[in-house]
C-alpha positions as CSV (number, residue, x, y, z in Angstrom):
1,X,84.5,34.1,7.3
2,X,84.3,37.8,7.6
3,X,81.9,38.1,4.5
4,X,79.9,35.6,5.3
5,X,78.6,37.2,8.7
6,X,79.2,40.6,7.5
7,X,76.4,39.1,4.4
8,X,74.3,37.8,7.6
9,X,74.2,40.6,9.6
10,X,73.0,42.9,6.8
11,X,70.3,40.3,6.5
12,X,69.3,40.4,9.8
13,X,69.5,44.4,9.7
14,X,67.4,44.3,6.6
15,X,64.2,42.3,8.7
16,X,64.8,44.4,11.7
17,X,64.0,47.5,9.8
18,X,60.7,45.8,8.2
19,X,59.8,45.2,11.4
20,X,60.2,48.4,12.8
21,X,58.7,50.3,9.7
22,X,56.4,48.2,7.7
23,X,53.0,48.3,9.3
24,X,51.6,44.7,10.1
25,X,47.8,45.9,9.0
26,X,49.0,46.7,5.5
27,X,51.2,43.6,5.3
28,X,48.1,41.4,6.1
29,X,45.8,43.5,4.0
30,X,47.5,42.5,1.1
31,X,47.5,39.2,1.8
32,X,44.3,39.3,2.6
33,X,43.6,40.6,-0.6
34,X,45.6,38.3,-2.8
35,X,43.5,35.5,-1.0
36,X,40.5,36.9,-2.2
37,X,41.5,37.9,-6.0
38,X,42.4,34.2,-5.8
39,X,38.9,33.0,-4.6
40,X,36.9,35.0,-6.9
41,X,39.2,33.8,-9.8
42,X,38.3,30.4,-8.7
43,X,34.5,31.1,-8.8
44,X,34.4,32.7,-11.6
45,X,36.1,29.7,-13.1
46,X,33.4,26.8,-11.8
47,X,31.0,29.1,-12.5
48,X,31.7,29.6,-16.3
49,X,32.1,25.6,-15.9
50,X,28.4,25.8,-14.4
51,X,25.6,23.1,-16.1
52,X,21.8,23.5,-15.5
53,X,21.1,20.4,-13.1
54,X,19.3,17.4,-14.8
55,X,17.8,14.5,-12.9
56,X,19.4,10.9,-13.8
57,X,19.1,9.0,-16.5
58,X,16.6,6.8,-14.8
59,X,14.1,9.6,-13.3
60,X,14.2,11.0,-16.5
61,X,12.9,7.7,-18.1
62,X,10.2,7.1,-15.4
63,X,9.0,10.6,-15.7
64,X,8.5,10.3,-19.8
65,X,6.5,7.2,-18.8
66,X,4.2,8.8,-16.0
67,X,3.7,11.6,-18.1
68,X,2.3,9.6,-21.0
69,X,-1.3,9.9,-21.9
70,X,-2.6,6.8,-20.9
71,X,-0.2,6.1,-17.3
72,X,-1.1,9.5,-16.8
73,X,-4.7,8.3,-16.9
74,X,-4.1,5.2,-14.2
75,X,-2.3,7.4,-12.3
76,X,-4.1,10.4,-11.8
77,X,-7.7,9.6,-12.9
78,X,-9.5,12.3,-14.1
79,X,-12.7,12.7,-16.5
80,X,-12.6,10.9,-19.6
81,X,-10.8,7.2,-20.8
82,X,-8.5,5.9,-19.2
83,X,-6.4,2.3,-18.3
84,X,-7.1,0.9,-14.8
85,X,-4.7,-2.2,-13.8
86,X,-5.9,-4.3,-11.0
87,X,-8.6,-4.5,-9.1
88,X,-10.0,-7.8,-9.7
89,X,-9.5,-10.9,-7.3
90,X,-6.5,-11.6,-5.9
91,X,-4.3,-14.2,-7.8
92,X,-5.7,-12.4,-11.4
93,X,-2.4,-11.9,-12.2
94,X,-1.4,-9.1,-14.8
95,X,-5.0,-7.5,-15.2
96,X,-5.8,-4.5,-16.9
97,X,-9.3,-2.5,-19.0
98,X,-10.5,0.4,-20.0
99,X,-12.2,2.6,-17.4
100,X,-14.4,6.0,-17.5
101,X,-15.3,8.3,-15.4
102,X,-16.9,11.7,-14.7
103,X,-16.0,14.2,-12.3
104,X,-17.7,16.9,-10.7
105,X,-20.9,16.5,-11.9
106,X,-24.2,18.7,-9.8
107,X,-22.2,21.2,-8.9
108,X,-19.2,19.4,-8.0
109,X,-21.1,16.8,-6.0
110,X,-21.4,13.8,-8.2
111,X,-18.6,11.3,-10.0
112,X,-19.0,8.2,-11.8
113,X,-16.7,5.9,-12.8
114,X,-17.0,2.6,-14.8
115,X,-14.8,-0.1,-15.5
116,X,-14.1,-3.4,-17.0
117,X,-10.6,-5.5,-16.5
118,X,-9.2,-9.0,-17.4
119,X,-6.5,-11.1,-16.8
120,X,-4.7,-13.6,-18.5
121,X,-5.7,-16.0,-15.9
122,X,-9.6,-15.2,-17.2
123,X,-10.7,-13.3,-14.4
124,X,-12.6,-10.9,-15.4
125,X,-14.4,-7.8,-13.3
126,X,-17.1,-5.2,-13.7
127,X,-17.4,-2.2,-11.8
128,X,-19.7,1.1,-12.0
129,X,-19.4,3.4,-8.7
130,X,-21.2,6.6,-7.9
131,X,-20.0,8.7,-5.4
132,X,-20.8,12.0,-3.6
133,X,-18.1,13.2,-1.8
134,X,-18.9,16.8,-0.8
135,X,-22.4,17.1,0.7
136,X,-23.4,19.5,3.6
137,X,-20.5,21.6,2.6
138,X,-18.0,18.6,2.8
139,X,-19.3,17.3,6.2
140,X,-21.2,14.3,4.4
141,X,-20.4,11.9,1.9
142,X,-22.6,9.1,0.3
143,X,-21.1,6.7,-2.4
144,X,-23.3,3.6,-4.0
145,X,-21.2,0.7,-5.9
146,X,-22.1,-2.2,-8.2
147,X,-19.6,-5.0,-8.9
148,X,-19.7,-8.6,-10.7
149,X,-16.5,-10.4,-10.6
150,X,-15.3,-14.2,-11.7
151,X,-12.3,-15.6,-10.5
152,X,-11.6,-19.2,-11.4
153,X,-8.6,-20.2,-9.5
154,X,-8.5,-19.1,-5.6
155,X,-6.3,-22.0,-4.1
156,X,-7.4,-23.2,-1.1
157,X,-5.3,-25.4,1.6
158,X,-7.6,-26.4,3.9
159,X,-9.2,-25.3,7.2
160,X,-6.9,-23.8,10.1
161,X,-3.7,-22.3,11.1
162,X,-1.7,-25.6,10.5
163,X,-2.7,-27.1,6.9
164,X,0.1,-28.8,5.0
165,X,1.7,-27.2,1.8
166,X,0.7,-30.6,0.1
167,X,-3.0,-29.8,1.0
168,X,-3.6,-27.2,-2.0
169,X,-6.2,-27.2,-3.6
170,X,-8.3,-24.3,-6.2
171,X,-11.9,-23.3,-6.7
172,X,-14.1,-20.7,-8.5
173,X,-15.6,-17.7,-7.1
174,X,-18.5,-15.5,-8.9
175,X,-20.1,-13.0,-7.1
176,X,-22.6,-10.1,-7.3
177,X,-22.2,-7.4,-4.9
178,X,-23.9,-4.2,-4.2
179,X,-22.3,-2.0,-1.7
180,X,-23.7,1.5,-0.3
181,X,-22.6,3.8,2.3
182,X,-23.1,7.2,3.7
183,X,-20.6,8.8,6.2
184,X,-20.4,12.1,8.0
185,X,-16.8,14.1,8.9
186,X,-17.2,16.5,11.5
187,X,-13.5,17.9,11.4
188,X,-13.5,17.4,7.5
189,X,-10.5,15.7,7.9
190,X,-9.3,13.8,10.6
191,X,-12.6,11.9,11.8
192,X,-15.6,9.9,10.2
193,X,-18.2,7.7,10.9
194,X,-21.4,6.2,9.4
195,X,-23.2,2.9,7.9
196,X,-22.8,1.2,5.3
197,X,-25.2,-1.9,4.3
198,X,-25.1,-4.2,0.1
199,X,-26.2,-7.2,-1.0
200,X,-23.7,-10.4,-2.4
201,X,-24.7,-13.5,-4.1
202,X,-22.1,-16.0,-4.3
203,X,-21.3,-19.2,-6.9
204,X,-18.3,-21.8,-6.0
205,X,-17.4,-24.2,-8.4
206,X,-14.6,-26.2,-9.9
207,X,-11.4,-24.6,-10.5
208,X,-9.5,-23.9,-13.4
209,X,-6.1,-24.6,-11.9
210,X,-4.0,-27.6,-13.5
211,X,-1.2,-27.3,-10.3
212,X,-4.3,-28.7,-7.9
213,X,-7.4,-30.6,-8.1
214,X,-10.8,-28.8,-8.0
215,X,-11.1,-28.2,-4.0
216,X,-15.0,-30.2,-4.2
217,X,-12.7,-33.1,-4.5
218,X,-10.9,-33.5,-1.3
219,X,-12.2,-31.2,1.3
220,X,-15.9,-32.0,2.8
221,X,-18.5,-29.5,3.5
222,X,-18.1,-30.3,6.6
223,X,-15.6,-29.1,7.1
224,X,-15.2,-26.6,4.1
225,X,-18.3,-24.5,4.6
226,X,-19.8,-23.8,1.5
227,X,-18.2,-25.4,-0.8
228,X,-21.4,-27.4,-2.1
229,X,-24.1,-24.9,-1.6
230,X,-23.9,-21.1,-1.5
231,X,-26.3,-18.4,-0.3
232,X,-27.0,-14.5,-1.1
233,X,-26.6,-12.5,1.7
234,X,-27.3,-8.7,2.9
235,X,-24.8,-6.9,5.3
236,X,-25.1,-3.9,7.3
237,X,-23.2,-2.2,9.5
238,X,-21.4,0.7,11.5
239,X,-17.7,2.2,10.3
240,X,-15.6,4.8,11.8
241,X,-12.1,6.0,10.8
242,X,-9.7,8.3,12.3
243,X,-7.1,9.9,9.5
244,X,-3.9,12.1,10.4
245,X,-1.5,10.9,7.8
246,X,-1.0,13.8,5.4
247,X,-0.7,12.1,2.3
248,X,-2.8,8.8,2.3
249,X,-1.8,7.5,-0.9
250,X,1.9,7.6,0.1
251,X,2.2,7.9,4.1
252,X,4.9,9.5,5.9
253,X,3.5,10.6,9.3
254,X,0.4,10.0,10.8
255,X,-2.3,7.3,11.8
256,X,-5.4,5.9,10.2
257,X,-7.5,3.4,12.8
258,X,-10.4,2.0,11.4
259,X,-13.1,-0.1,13.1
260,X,-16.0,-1.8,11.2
261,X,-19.0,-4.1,12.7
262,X,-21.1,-6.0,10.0
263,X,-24.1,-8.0,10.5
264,X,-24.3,-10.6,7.9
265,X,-27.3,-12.3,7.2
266,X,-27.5,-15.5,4.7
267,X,-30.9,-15.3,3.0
268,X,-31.5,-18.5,1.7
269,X,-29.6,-20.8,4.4
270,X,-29.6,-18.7,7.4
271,X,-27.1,-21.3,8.9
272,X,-24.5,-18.7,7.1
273,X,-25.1,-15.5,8.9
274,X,-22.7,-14.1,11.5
275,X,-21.3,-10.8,12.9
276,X,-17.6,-9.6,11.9
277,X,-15.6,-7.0,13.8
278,X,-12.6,-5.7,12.0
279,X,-10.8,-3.4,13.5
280,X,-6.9,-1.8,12.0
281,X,-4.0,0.5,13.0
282,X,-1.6,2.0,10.4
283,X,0.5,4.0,11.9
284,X,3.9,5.9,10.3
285,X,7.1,7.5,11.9
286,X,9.4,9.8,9.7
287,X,12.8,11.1,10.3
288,X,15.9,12.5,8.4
289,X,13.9,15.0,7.2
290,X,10.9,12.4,5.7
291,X,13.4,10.7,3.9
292,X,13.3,7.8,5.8
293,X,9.9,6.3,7.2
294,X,8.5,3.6,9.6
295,X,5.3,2.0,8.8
296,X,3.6,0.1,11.4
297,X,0.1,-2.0,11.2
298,X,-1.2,-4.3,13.5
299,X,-4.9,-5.8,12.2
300,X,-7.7,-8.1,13.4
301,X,-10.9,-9.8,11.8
302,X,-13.4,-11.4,14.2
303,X,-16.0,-13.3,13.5
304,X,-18.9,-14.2,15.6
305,X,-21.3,-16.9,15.1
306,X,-24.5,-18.3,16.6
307,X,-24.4,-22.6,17.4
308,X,-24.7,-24.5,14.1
309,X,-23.7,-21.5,11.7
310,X,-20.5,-21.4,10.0
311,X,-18.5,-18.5,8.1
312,X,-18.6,-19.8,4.5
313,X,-14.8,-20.1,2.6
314,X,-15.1,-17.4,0.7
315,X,-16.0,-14.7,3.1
316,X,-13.3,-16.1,5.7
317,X,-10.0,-13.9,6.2
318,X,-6.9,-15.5,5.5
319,X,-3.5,-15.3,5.8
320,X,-0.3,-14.7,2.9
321,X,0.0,-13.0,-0.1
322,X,1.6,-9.3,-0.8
323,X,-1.1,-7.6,1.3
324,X,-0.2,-9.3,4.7
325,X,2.6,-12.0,5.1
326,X,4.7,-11.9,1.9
327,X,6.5,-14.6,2.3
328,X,3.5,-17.1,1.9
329,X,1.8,-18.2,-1.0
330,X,-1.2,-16.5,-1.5
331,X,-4.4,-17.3,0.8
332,X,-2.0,-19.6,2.6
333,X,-4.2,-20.1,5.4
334,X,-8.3,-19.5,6.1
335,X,-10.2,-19.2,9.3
336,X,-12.7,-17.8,10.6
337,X,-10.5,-14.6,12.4
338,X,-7.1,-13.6,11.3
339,X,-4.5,-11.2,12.9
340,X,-1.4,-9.4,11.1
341,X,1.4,-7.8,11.9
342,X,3.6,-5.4,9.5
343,X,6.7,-3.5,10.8
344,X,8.5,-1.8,7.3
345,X,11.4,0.7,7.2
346,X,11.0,2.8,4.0
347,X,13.8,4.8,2.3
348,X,13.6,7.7,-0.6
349,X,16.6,6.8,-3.3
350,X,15.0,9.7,-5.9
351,X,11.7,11.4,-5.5
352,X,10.1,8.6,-7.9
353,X,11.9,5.4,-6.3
354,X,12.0,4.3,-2.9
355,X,13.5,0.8,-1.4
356,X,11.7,-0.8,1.8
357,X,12.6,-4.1,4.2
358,X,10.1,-5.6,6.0
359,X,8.9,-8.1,8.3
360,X,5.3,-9.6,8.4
361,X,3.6,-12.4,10.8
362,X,0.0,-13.1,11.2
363,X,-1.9,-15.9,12.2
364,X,-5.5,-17.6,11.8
365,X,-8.1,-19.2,14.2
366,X,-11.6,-21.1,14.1
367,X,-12.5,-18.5,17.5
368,X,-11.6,-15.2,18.2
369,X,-10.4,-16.3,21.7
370,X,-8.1,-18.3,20.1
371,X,-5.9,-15.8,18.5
372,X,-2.8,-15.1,20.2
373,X,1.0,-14.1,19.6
374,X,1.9,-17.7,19.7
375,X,2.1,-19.8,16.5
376,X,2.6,-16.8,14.4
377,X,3.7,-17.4,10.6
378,X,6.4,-15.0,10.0
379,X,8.6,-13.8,6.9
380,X,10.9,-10.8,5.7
381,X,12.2,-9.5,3.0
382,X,12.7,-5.8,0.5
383,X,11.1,-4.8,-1.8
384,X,11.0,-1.1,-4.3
385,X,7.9,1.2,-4.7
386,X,7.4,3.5,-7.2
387,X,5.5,6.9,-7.2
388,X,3.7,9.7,-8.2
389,X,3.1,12.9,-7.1
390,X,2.7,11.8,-3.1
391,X,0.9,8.6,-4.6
392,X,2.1,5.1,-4.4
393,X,1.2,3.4,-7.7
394,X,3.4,0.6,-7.7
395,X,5.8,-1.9,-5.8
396,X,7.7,-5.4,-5.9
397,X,7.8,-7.3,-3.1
398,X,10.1,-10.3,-2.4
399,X,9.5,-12.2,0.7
400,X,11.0,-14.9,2.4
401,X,9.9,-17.4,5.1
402,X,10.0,-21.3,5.8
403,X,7.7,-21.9,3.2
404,X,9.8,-20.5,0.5
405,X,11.0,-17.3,-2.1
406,X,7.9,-15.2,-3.3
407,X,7.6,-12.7,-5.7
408,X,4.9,-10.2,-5.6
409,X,4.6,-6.9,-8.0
410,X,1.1,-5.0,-7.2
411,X,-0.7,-1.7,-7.9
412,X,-2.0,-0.9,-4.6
413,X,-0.4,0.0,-1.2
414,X,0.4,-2.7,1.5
415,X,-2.5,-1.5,3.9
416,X,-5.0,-1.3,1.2
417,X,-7.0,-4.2,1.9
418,X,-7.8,-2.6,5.6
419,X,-10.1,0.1,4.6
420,X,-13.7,0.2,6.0
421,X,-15.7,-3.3,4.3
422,X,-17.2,-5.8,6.3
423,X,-15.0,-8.6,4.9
């Protein structure tokens, strides 16, 4: 017993006197400093472990396609050949042709462009465009565009906002159109305005379509408005836009408004001329540093006409498809006015990729009055888009409603269609 405390009391003696003559400071400096031998040994460790960072395997993939010759060509159009997908009709299906153009022409001032693309469906399209884009130091612009298209299945359900799945029908449309337009920007930028004013003549006929018979064959002209006889017709108008989104080929913040008034004017049955106000709001909300985005668009076609004149079929707006309500077959509805409704919440997964849900409802009417929020056709659904360089050149769509599963895969932008046209 006496050794054991006498062992404990030199103990105790032993920690009194490094406490009494041991300096704390130098105590914790070496600690201190055996902590940070430790941490640099560490870094130098994961360091000598370091890799160059590589994107994954699947942006790697989609950047050796993008960068190829010819994408690169559809993609970013420059001078020279290229491939241009789309463009004709809607309901083409896959489409594609060779296309040329020429930039910068006069001093920067002039580009052409030509193309020529078909589907498997045999629609077919034609299209040379001229376009000066600079004048008066960038405050004017003037472009001038010639287009012949023939699409031999458009389905058709019949007139109104309440047509039965079981009224479908298809028809061909050829058309001629000539389109010119000159505009001024007086902030370069955010603000333009001018007239534009073409020339269409029109063909219906048959359709192509073994799913449905030839539309001719159960709807009346009565009331299917030119379905037996067509007429050329000349349209002019005023156009104004207002543009804040910063990049307008792939939107994260910002609004573009656009309001268009045309007069149309049937030449050879005058019973076909009317007046068409469109008017559209895009508008986009970003947050988690622009990872995420909101897009918003509310849009309205309304057409005007005089006692005894009707908007012919294939000028009418309609209604379903992957530019408006995406869960409805395509041109699911016609009438004389339409209004459409787009709420989708956007999300970046890579820089290339990016995954969106959405929800669509729009509606069609014989008046303008009659449009209202009630008896809206509505759907939802996801969809991925696909990107290049602040440009949206690609995206799947798969929308649901009432009326069924629908699968959409375009080369064009959900709010394309509203840009400044009198149709």
């Amino acid at each position: 017993m006496g050794l054991r405390c006498g062992c404990g009391h030199i103990r105790a003696t032993l920690f009194c006197f490094l406490l009494l003559f041991v300096p704390p400071s130098r105590a914790q400096e070496a600690t201190a400093q055996t902590r940070a031998e430790a941490d640099r040994a560490e870094q130098e460790k994961k360091a000598a472990n370091l890799k160059p960072w590589e994107p994954e395997a699947t942006e790697q993939a989609y950047k050796r396609v993008v960068s190829n010759r010819i994408v690169k060509g559809f993609l970013e159009p420059g001078s020279g050949f290229a491939v241009r997908f789309g463009g004709l009709y809607p309901g083409s299906g896959f489409a594609l042709g060779p296309a040329y153009s020429v930039k910068g022409l006069l001093k920067e001032n002039l580009d052409l462009s030509f193309s020529a693309v078909g589907s498997y469906k045999l629609y077919y399209g034609l299209m040379i465009r001229a376009s000066l884009p600079h004048l008066a130091q960038d405050r004017a612009f003037a472009d001038v565009s010639i287009e012949r298209q023939d699409s031999p299945q458009i389905d058709y359900y019949g007139p109104g906002n309440n047509t039965p799945e079981s009224g479908r029908t298809n028809y061909r449309y050829e058309n001629f159109t000539t389109d010119a337009r000159l505009g001024l920007r007086p902030f370069r930028r955010w603000l333009q305005f001018g007239v534009f004013t073409g020339y269409s003549r029109n063909n219906v006929g048959p359709g192509t379509s073994d799913v449905s018979p030839p539309t001719d064959r159960v709807y009346p002209p009565s009331t299917t408005p030119g379905i037996d006889h067509q007429s050329p017709s000349a349209y002019v108008g005023p156009f104004l836009t207002w543009d804040t989104r910063d990049y307008p080929g792939d939107p994260h913040h910002g609004t573009y408004a656009v309001a268009a008034y045309a007069f149309n004017h049937g030449l050879d049955l005058s019973e076909f001329s009317y007046r068409r106000l469109r008017l559209g709001v895009d508008q986009y909300v970003p947050f988690f540093n622009e990872k995420r985005v909101i897009a918003m668009r509310v849009a309205g076609v309304f057409s005007y006409t005089d006692p005894g004149h009707a908007v012919p079929i294939y000028e009418q707006p309609t209604i379903g498809g992957p530019n408006d309500v995406r869960g409805l077959p395509r041109f699911r509805y016609y009438g004389n006015n339409s209004l459409v409704a787009n709420l989708e919440y956007r999300w970046e997964i890579a820089p290339p990729f990016a995954m969106a849900i959405f929800a669509d409802a729009g509606r069609v009417s014989e008046k303008p009055g009659q449009l209202s929020l009630s008896q809206m056709h509505g759907s939802a659904g996801f969809g991925l888009r696909f990107k290049s360089r602040n440009t949206l050149v690609m995206r799947i769509d798969l929308g649901f409603s009432p009326e069924g599963v629908h699968f959409w895969w375009t080369f064009s932008d959900l709010f394309k269609r509203f840009r400044p046209s009198p149709f």
